[in-house]
C-alpha positions in Angstrom: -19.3 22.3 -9.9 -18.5 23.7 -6.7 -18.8 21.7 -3.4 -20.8 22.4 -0.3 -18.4 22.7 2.3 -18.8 21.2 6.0 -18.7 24.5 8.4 -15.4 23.2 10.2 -13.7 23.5 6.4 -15.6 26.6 6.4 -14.2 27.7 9.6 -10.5 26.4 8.7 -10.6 28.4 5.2 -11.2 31.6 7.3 -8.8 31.0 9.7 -6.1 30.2 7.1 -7.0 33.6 5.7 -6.9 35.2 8.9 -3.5 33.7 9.5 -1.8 35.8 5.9 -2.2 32.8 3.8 -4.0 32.3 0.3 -6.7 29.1 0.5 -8.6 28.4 -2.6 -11.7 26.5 -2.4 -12.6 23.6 -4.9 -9.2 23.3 -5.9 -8.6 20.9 -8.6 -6.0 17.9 -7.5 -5.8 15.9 -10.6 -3.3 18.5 -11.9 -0.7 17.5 -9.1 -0.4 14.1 -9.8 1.1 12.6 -12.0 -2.2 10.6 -13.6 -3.3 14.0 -14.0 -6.9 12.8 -12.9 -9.5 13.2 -10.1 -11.6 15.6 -8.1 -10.6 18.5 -6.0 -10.0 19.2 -2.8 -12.3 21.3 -0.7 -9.4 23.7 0.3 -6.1 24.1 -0.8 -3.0 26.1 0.2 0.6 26.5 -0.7 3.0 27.1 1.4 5.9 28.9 1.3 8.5 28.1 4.2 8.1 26.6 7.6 6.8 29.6 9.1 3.8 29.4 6.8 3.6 25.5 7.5 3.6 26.8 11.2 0.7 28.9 10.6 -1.4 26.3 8.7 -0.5 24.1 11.6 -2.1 26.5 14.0 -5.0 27.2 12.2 -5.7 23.2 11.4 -5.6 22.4 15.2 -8.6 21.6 17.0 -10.8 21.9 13.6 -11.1 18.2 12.8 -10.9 18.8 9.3 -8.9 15.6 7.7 -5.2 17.0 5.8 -3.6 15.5 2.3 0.1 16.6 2.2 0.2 16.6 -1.9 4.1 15.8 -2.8 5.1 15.8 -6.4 1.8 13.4 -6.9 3.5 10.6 -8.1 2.0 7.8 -6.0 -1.2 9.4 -5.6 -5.0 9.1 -7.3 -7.4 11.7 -6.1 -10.9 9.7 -6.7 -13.5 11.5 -9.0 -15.6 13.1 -5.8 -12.6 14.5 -4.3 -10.8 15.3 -1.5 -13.6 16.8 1.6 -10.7 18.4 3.9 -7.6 20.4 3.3 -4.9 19.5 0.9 -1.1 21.3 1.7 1.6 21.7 -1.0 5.0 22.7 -0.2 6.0 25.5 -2.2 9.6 26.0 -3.7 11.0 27.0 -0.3 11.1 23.6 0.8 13.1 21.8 -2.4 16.4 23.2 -1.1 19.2 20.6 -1.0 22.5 21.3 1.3 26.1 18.9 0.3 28.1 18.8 3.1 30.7 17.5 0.8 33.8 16.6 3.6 31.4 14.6 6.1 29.0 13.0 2.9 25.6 14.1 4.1 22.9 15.6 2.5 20.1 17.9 3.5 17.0 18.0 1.1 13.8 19.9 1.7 10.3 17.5 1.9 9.6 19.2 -1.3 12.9 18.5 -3.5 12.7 16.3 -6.3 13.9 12.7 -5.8 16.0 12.8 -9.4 17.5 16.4 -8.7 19.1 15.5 -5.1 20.0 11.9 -7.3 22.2 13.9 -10.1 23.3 16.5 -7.8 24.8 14.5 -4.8 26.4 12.3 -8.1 28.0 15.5 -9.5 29.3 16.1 -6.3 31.1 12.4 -6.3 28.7 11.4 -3.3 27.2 7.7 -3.6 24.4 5.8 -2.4 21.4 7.9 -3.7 21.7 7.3 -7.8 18.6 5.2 -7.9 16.3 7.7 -6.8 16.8 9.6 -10.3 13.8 6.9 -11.5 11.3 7.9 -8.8 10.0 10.9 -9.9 8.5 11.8 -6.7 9.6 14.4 -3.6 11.8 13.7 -1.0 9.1 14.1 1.6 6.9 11.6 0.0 10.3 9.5 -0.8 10.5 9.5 3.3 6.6 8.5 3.8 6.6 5.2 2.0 10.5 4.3 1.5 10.5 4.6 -2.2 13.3 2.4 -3.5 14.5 0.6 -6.7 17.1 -0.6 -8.2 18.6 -2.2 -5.4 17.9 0.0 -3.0 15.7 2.9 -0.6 15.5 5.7 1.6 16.3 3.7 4.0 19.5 2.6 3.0 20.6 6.4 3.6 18.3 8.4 5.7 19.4 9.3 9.0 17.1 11.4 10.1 13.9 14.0 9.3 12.3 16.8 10.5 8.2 16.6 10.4 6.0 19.1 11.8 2.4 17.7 12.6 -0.5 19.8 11.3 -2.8 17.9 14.0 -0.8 18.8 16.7 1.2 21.8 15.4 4.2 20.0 17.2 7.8 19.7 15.0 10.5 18.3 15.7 13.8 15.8 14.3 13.0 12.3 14.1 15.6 9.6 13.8 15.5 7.1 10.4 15.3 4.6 13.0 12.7 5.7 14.5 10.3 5.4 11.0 9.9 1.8 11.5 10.7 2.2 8.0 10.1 -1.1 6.2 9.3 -2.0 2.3 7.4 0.9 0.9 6.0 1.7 4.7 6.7 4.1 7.5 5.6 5.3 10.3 4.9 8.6 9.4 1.2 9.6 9.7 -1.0 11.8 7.2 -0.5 14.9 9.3 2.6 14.9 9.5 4.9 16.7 6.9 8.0 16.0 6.3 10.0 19.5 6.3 13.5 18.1 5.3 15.8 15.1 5.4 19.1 14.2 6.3 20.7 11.8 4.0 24.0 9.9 4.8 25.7 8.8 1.8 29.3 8.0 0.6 32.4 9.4 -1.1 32.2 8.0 -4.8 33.3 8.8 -7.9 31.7 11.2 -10.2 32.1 9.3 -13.4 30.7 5.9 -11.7 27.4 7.1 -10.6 27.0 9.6 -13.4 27.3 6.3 -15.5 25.2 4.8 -13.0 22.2 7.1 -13.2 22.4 6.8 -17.2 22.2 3.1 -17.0 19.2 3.8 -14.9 17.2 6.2 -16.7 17.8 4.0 -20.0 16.7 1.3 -18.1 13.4 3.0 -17.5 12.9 4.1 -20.8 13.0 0.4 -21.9 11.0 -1.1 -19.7 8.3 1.4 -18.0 5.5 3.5 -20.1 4.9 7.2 -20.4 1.9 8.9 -20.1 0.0 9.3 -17.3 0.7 6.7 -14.5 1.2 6.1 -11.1 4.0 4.4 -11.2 4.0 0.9 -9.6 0.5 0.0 -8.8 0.6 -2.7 -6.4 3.4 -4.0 -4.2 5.5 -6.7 -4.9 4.8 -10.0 -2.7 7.6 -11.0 -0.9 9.3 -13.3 -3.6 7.8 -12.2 -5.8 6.9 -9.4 -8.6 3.7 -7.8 -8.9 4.0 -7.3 -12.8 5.1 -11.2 -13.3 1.6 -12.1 -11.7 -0.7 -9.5 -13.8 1.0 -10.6 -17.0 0.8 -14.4 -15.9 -3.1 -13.7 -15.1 -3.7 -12.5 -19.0 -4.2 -8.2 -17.4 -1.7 -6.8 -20.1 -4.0 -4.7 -22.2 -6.6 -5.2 -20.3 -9.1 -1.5 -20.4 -11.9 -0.5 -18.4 -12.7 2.9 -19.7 -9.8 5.5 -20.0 -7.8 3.6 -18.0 -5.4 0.4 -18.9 -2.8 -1.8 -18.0 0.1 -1.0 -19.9 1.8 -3.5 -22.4 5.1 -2.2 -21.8 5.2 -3.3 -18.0 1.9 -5.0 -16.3 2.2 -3.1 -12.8 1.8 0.1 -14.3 -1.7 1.4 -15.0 -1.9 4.5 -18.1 -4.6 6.8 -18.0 -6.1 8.3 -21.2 -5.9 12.4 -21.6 -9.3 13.8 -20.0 -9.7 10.2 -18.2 -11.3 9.3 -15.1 -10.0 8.1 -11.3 -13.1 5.9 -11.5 -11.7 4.1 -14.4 -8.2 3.5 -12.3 -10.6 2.1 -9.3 -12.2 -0.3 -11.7 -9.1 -1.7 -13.4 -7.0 -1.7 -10.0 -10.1 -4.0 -8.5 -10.6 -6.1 -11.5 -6.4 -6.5 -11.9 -6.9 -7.9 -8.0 -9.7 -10.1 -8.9 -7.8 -12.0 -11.8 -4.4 -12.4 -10.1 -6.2 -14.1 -7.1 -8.3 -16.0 -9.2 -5.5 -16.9 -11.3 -2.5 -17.1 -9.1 -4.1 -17.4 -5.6 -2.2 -14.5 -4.5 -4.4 -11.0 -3.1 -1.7 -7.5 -4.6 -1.5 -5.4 -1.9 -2.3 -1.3 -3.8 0.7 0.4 -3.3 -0.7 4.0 -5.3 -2.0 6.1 -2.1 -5.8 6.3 -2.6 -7.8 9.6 -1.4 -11.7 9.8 -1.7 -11.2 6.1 -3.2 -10.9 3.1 -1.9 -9.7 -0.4 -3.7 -11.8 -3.4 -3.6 -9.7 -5.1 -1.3 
């Protein structure tokens, strides 16, 4: 069923329209992210390069319609009434990736995948990045919440991005340390997209982080499910693992609809084909609600929630 649009969506839909681009309206979001559930988003757009970002920019400014930058969807649950404002994808343009092999940097577009710039910089016999091939999210998103594992995060390499704000229609090069980038946190607001990143990294060799990266993916294989998740759910408390304190409070297996936390590693929530974000609410809250009640400790939600919110 279609939704009734506020007039200043209205409004932005024409102007994006006006400005060359190609907005849909109604446009389903569950498809982008990886639990492959939710509602839609009011308006959608794609974009091609950062001349089209420019434009979207111009035509957002001023219209106090709310924007969702939607990365590779991998941290992300849509709830089932959707998304009311304006939702952005970057389009292939932006998941170029640039080796300056001699100096050991790396420039990756906002909308490159995390595991592609991993094998790519390791065939190259640059080091540093080989965990990211198990986050199977963007570089852009990478940058927004310091994904990490295995040891390690953006963080540990990023020098430097460029974002251009679709509030302000400003862009510019930030500095990494500038990102008051901290565990799974940066300063890097919901309007602003991250166009590309510079990565600092090391000279290696090939056959170590190729090795390296297969350890890795086995490693996931072993211990994380398939299927439609999220990833991590909740943060980890400092000293401390999420997943240790769901299991510990008795939430393996535990189902509330077409949702359920997975056997195969607690902190990871699976989502049944045709399922619904309401069901991932529900289980997320009761999860909460047994690991404080159990454990005396309150999980932090790590998965970024739009049209939802957790019960704590």
């Amino acid at each position: 069923m279609g939704r009734n649009m506020s007039d200043a969506t209205s409004l932005l839909a024409a102007r994006l329209s006006d400005a060359g681009l190609s907005p849909t309206r109604d446009h389903p979001l569950g498809p982008l992210s990886t639990y492959r559930v939710g509602g839609s988003a009011a308006v959608f757009v794609e974009v091609v390069d950062e001349s089209a970002l420019q434009r979207v920019a111009t035509a957002v400014v001023g219209s106090d319609v709310e924007v969702l930058v939607v990365g590779r969807g991998s941290n992300l649950l849509v709830g089932q009434g959707g998304f009311d404002g304006l939702a952005v994808q970057l389009g292939e343009g932006f998941g170029r990736v640039e080796l300056d092999l001699d100096a050991a940097v790396v420039t990756a577009g906002g909308a490159a995948s995390l595991p592609m710039v991993a094998r790519r910089t390791a065939a190259a016999g640059l080091s540093g990045f080989e965990w990211a091939v198990g986050v199977p999210g963007s570089i852009g998103g990478a940058v927004r919440m310091n994904a990490g594992g295995h040891g390690s995060d953006m963080a540990a390499s990023l020098r430097s991005v460029r974002v251009l704000d679709l509030a302000t229609g400003e862009a510019g090069d930030v500095p990494a340390d500038s990102l008051d980038l901290s565990y799974r946190h940066s300063s890097v607001l919901p309007s602003q997209v991250v166009v590309e990143a510079t990565l600092g990294l090391r000279h290696g060799d090939v056959a170590a982080s190729e090795s390296k990266i297969s350890q890795i993916v086995r490693w996931r294989r072993e211990h994380q499910p398939g299927g439609a998740n999220a990833g991590s759910v909740f943060t980890n408390p400092e000293g401390d693992s999420a997943g240790r304190l769901i299991d510990l409070a008795g939430c393996k297996g535990l189902r509330i609809g077409s949702a359920v936390v997975s056997e195969k590693h607690a902190n990871f929530i699976q989502v049944d084909p045709g399922g619904s974000a309401d069901d991932v609410l529900a289980l997320m809250a009761e999860v909460q609600r047994r690991v404080m009640d159990h454990c005396g400790v309150e999980l932090a939600v790590e998965t970024r929630l739009v049209g939802a919110r957790s019960a704590r």
